[in-house]
N, C-alpha and C positions, 0 to 999 in steps of 0.2 A: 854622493851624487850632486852634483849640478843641478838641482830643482830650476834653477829659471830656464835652463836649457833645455830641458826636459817640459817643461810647460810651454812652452814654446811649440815645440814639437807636436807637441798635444793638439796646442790649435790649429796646427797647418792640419794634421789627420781629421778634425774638425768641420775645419772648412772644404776640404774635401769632399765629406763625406754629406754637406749643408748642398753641394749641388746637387747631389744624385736626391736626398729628400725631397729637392725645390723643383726638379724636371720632374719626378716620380708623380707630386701633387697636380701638376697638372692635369694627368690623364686619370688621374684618381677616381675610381667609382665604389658604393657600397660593396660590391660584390667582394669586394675583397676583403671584406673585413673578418675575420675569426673573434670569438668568447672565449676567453679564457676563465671568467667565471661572471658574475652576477656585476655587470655595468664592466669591465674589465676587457678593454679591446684591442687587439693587437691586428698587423696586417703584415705583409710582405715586405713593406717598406722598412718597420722597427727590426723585424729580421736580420735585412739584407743590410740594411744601417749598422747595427751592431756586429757582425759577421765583417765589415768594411774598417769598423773601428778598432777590433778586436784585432784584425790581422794590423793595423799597424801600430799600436799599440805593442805587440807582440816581438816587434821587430825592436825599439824601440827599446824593451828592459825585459830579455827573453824570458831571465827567473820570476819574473812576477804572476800571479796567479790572475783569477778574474772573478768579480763576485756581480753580473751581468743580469738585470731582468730578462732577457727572451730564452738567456741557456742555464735551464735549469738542471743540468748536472754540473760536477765541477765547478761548485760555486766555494769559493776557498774564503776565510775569516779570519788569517792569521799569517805573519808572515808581510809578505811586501805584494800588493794585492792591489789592482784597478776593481773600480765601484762604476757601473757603465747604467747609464739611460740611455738608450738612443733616441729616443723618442719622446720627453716626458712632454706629455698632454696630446698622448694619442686624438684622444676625444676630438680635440681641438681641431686634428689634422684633420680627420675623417669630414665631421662638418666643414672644412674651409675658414673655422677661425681664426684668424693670423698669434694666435700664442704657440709654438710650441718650441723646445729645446734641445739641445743636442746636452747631457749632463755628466762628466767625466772628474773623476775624482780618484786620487793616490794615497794608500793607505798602509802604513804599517803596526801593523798592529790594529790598535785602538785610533791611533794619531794620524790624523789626514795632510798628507803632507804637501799635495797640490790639487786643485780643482778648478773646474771649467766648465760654464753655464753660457753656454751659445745661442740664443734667440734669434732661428733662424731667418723669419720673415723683414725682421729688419736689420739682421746683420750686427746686432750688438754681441760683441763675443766679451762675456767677464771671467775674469781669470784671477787666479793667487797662489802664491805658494807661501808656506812657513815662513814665517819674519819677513818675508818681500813686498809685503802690503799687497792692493788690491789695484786690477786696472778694467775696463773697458776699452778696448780696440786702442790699447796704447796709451790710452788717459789714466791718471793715477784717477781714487773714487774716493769716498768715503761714505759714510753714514749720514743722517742729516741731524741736525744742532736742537731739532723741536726739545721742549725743556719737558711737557707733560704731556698727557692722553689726551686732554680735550684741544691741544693742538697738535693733533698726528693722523695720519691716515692709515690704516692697516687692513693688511690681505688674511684672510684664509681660505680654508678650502671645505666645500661640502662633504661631509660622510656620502662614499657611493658605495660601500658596498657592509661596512661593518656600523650597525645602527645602535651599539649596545651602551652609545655612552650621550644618546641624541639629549636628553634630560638636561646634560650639564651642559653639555652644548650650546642650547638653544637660550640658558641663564647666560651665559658668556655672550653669545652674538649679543644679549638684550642688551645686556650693560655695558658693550662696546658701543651697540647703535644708536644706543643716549647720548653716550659721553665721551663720544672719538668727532672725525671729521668724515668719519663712514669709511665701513668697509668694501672690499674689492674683492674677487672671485674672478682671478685668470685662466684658473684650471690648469695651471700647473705649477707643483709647487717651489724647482729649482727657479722658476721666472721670478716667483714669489721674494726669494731668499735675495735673488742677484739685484733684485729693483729695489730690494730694501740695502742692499750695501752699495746705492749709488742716490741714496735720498729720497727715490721715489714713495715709499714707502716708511713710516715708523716702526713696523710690528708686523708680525705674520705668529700668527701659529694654526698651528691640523694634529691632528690624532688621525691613525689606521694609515701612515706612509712606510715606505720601503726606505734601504739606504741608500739604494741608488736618485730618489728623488731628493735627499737633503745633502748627502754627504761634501758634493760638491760646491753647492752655496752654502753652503754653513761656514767652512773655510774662508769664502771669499767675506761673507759679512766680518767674521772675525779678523782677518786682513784689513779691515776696511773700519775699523773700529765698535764693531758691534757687540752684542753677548749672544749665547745660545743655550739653551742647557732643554730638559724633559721639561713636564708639563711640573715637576716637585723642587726643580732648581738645581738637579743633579744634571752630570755628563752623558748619559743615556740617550742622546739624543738622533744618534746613526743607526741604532740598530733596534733601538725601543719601541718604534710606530709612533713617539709623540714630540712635538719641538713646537718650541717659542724662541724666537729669534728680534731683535731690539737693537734701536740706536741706546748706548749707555746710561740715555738721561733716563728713557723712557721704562727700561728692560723690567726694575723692582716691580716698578706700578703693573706692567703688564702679567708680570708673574704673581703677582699678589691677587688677583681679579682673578685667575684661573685657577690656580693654587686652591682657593675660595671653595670655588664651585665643582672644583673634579677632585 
């Protein structure tokens, strides 16, 4: 396969599908929101988004499967298989806060072989495939150079719905919010991954995510010179619920500090 050709392609079904989200918000009101469980909100838009992405996607590498938040049948693990957000940081959408993503990612097997983190409201599209490094709207990216934690900025993400690990959690935020430049809470974690594989960011890590919210920026950090691994330093990182993601200098220190405490 042609991965850069195919990533490419990816983004034009992307940006496509960034208009129908961006007219849809306009007229946007609560009524539409559905629970899917406990803080957990979906609407018409993440649907009809993923339903949009899916059909060309589909066109695109017919044998490939789909492993998609909103369709929960036929979600395939194996094999040559798309990992779909349409929406990551619903929440976001619903209030009117300008973070959320469009998060697409190509997987065989275990090995992610392209991905794509589209931040609609301002139109940064990050992208990477396999050995092809990493880009934003064209620009090559990288990671940023900080040497240690107490010069780095890092994101994570609130527990909303699975509270059973808040203890280690809240030892982890402490000894970040001493000894980082503070942390950030976008509310979405693909935003999270792709801002750190373009500098904005040192560090991110969350517990209780999906694959469809890392699998995509995971790739691109590590395109972009970064590391990823679980919350123990292992690969488990797409489909375990846990990930720490780092520019190179920073990654030991940051896995050492959590490693610690979980």
């Amino acid at each position: 396969m042609n991965l850069e050709s195919i990533c490419k392609q990816v983004e034009k079904i992307s940006r496509k599908t960034r208009e129908f989200i961006l007219y849809e918000r306009k007229k946007f009101s609560a009524e539409h929101v559905e629970r899917k469980g406990h803080n957990d909100l979906v609407s018409y838009v993440d649907k009809e988004a993923e339903k949009r992405i899916v059909e060309g996607l589909r066109k695109l590498i017919p044998e490939a499967g789909f492993y998609a938040e909103e369709s929960k049948n036929d979600r395939q693990k194996q094999g040559l298989f798309w990992v779909i957000d349409p929406l990551d940081g619903t929440t976001n959408f619903i209030h009117g806060l300008p973070c959320f993503c469009i998060s697409i990612a190509l997987m065989n097997d275990s090995e992610i072989l392209i991905g794509l983190v589209h931040e609609l409201n301002f139109d940064e599209c990050f992208y990477a495939w396999k050995d092809g490094g990493a880009f934003m709207n064209d620009n090559s990216i990288c990671v940023s150079q900080a040497l240690t934690l107490k010069d780095s900025l890092l994101a994570t993400g609130f527990p909303y719905a699975d509270y059973s690990r808040m203890k280690e959690y809240m030892e982890v935020f402490d000894y970040f919010m001493r000894n980082t430049h503070g942390l950030r809470r976008l509310g979405s974690a693909a935003a999270d991954l792709a801002y750190l594989a373009c500098g904005r960011f040192e560090a991110f890590y969350e517990y209780g995510l999906n694959a469809w919210d890392v699998a995509a920026g995971a790739l691109i950090v590590k395109e972009a010179g970064g590391k990823v691994s679980d919350f123990s330093g292992s690969d488990n990182f797409v489909f375990g619920k846990e990930i720490i993601a780092a520019n190179s200098n920073v990654f030991d220190e940051t896995l050492e500090v959590i490693r610690k405490r979980f």
